[in-house]
C-alpha positions as CSV (number, residue, x, y, z in Angstrom):
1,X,-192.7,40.6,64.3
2,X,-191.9,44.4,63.0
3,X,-189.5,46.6,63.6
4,X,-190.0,50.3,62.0
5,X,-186.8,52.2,62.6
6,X,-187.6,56.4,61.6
7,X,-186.2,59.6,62.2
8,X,-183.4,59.5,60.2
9,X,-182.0,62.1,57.6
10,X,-179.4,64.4,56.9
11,X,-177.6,66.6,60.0
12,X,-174.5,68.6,59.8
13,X,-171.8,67.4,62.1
14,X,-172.5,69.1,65.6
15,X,-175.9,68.2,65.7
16,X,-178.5,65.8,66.9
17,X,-181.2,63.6,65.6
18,X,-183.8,61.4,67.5
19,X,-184.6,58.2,66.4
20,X,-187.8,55.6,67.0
21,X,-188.2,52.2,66.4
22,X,-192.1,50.9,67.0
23,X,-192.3,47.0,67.7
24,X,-195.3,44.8,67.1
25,X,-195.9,41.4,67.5
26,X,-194.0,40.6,70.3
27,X,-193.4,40.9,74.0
28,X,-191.0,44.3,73.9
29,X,-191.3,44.6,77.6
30,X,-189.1,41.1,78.1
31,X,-186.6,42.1,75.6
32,X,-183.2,43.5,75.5
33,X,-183.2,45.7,72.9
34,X,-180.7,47.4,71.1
35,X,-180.0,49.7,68.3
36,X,-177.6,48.7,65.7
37,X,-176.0,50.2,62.4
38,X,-174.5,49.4,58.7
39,X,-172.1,52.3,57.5
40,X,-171.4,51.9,54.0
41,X,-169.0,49.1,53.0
42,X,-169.0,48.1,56.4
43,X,-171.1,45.1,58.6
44,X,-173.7,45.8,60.8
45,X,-173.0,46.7,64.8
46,X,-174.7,47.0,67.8
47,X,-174.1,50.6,69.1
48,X,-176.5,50.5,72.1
49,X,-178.4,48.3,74.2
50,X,-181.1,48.7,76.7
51,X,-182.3,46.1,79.0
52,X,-185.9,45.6,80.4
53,X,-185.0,47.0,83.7
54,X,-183.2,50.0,82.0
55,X,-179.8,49.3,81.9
56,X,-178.0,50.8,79.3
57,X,-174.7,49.8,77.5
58,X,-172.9,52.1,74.5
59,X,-170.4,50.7,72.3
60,X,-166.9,53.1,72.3
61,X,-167.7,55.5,69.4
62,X,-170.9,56.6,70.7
63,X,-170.8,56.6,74.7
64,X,-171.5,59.9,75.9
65,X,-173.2,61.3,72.5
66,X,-176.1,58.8,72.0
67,X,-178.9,58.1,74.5
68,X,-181.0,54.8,74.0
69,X,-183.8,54.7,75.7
70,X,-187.6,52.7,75.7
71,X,-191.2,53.2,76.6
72,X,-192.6,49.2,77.5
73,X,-196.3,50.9,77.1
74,X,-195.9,52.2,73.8
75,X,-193.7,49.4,72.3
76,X,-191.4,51.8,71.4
77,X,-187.3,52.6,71.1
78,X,-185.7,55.4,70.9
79,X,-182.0,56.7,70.3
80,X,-181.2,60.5,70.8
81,X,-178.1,60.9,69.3
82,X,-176.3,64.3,69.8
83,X,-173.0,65.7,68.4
84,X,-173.3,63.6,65.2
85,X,-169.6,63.2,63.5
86,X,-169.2,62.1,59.8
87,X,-167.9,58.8,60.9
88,X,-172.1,58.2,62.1
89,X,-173.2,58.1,58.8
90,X,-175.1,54.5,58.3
91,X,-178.6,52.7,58.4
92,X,-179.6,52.2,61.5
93,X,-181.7,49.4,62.8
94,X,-183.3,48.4,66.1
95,X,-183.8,44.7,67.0
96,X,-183.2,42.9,70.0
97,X,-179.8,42.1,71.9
98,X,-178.6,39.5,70.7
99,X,-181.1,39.9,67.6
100,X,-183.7,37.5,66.8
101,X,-185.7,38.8,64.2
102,X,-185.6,40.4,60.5
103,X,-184.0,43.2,60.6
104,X,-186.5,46.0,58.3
105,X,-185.3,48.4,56.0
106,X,-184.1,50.7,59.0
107,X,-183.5,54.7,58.5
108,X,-180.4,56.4,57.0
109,X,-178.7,59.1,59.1
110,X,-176.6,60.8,56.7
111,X,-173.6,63.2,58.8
112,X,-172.3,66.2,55.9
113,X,-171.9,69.6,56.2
């Protein structure tokens, strides 16, 4: 199994980045998937979770700024994450919820004006 996190990078605070996760090599449309991330000095956790039928659950800090969503055709993930604050700055990863499988180098989202 893969997991290829992108669209990370640098964004002032304000503003919005999309991310994508593309998953091979196993049956994404019977998942629950969910985005996770790693600040600096900190453990890794789940921010956002999706469910095969499209339910959608945000953790505190990010409810009502960050949209996860999927495509089950295109094996693919994605988090839309508007009005980044500093505080978002981390690696984030996608996997499935509760996550089963290695977790990939993910993509940094770095929040600085």
């Amino acid at each position: 199994v893969q997991l290829q996190a992108s669209g990370g990078g640098l964004a002032q605070p304000g503003g919005s980045l999309r991310l994508s996760c593309t998953v091979s090599g196993t049956f994404f449309s019977l998942d629950t998937m969910g985005w996770y991330r790693q600040a600096p000095g900190q453990g890794r956790e789940l921010i956002a979770s999706i469910t095969v039928a499209g339910t959608t659950t945000y953790t505190d800090s990010v409810r009502g700024r960050f949209t996860i969503s999927r495509d089950n055709d295109r094996n693919r993930l994605s988090l839309q994450m508007t009005r980044l604050k500093p505080e978002d700055t981390a690696v984030y990863f996608c996997n499935t919820n509760p996550y089963q499988y290695n977790w990939g180098q993910g993509t940094l989202v770095t929040v600085s004006s």
